[in-house]
N, C-alpha and C positions, 0 to 999 in steps of 0.2 A: 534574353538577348543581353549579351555585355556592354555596360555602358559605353566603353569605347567605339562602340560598332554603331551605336544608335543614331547618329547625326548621318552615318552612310546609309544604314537598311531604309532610311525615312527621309533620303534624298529625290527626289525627282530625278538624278541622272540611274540611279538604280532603277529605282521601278520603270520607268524607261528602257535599260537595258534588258532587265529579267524579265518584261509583258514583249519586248521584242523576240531574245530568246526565245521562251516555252511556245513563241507563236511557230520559230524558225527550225523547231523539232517537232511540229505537230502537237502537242502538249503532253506527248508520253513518256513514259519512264524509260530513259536513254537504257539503264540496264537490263532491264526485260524484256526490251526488244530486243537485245541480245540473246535473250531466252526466248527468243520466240512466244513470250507473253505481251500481252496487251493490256497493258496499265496506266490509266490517270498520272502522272509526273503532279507531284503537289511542291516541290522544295528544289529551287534554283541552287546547288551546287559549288562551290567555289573547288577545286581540286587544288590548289596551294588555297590552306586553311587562311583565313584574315584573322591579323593581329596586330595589336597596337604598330606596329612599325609598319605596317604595307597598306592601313589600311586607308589613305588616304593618294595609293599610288593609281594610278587607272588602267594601268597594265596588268594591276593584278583583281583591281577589283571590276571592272568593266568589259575585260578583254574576254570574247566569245570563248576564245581557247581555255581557258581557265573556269569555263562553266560547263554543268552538268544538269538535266533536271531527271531528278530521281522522284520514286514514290516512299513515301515515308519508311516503309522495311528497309530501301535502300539505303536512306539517308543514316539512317540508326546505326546500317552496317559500315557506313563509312568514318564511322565518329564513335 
């Protein structure tokens, strides 16, 4: 984890967000159910990447639209 990220991933409004999410997709890998697989989602997702400049914004780090939960193949693939 990048130190700038850390006071966010180990927020209470994150984990909050990201246990409401994977509840709100069922807990599976958003992309394989587009494959018609049926996979464990382990990794909430950001689709605009967080970096030092956003990442204290909530639109970006908070907002459901800007989230994904993937299963680890996925996430690899995404980064």
């Amino acid at each position: 984890m990048k130190p700038w990220a850390k006071d966010f991933y180990m927020s209470t409004a994150w984990r909050s967000c990201r246990d409401a999410y994977i509840k709100s997709v069922g807990g599976l890998c958003e992309e394989c159910l587009k494959a018609g697989m049926v996979t464990p989602g382990k990794i909430v997702h950001h689709r605009i990447h967080l970096t030092p400049a956003n990442v204290n914004d909530p639109n970006i780090t908070l907002d459901w639209s800007n989230l994904q939960l993937l299963c680890r193949y996925h996430h690899a693939a995404m980064h």
